[in-house]
C-alpha positions in Angstrom: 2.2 82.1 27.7 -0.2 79.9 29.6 1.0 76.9 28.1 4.4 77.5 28.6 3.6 78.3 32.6 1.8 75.3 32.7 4.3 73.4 30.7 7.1 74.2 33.2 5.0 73.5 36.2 4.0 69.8 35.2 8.1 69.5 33.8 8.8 71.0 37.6 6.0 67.9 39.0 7.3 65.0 37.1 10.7 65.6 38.1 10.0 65.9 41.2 8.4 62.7 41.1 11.0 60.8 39.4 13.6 62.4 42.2 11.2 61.3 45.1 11.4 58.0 43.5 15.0 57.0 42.6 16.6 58.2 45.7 14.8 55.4 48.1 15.6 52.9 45.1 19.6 54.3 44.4 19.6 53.5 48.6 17.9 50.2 48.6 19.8 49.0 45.8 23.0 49.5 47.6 21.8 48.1 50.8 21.6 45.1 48.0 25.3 45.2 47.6 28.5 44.3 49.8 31.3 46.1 51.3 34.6 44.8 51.4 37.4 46.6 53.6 40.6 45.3 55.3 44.5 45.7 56.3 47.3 45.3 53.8 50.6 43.8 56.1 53.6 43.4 53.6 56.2 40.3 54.0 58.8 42.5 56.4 55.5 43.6 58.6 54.7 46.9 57.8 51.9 48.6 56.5 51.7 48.0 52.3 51.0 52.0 51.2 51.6 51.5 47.6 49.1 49.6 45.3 45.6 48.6 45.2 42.8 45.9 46.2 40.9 44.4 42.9 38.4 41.8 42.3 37.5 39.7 40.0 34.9 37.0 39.1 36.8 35.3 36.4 38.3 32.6 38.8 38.0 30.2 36.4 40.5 31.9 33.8 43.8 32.2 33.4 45.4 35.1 35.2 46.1 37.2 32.1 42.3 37.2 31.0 40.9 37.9 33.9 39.0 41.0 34.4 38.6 42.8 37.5 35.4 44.6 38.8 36.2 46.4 41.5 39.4 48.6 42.0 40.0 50.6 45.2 43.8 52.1 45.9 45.3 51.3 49.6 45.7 53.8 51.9 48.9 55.5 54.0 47.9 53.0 56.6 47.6 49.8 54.0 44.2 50.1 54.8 41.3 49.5 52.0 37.7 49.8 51.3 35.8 48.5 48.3 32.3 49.7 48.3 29.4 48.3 45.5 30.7 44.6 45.8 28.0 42.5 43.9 26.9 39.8 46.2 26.5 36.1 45.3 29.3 35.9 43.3 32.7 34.3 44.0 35.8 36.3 43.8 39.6 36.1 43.8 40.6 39.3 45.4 44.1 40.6 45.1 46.8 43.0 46.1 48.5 44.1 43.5 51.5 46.7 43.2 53.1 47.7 39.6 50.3 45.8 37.8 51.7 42.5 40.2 49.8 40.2 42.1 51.4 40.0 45.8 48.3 37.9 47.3 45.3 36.5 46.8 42.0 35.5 48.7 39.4 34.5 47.5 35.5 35.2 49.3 31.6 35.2 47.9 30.0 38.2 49.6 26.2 37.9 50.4 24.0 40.9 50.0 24.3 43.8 52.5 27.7 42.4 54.0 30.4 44.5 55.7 33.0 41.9 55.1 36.4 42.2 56.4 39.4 41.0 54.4 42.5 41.4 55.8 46.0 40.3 53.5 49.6 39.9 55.8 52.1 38.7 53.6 54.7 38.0 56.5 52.7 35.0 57.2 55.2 32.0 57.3 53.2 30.7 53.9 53.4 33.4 52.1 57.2 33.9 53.0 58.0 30.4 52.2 56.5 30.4 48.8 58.5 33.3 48.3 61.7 33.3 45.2 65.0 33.5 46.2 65.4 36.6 44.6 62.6 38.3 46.5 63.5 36.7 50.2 66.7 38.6 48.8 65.0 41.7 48.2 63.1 41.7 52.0 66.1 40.9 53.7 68.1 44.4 51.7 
């Protein structure tokens, strides 16, 4: 019975331990990382609600082997907010609705960054490089 007592108590230290321990490293490790957050304007101007952000490192592949990392929805708003970014890296970030790319940008966080990366397709480039079936589309 004593061993078992004494068993649980040094199970009861070491975790303890280990919990003291990882916590200040799980924060320090993301203080390591980067945040990327921004505003999604579509081509007629308003907020784009529907899709997501994602990154990838790939930018030297073609578009249908590229993998992406990091994966965060838009908001109501267009808004977005990609937290855990690994810094030091360079990335082709795009919006992308339907599995589509709309727009693309392309940044290399450093380390602890609160980066902002805003996207407005009603820019006068992006509505220029635009199909005429899709200048069709925005104009319905």
């Amino acid at each position: 019975m004593k061993t078992l007592k004494l068993t649980q108590t040094m199970f009861a230290v070491i975790a303890g331990v280990a919990i003291s321990t990882a916590v200040p490293a799980f924060a320090q490790e993301n203080k390591d990382l980067a945040t990327v957050y921004g505003h999604v304007t579509n081509p007629a101007g308003f907020p784009q609600s529907a899709g997501e952000v994602s990154f990838t490192v790939d930018v030297n592949e073609p578009e249908d082997k590229m993998r992406m990392t990091n994966v965060t929805k838009l908001d109501a708003n267009g808004d977005y907010k990609a937290v855990g970014v690994l810094p030091g890296k360079s990335y082709f970030v795009y919006v992308m609705q339907d599995g589509k790319r709309l727009d693309r940008q392309q940044i290399t966080p450093k380390i602890g960054d609160n980066l902002k990366l805003d996207f407005d397709m009603s820019r006068e480039e992006y509505l220029k490089a635009m199909t005429p079936e899709q200048k069709k589309a925005l104009e319905d």
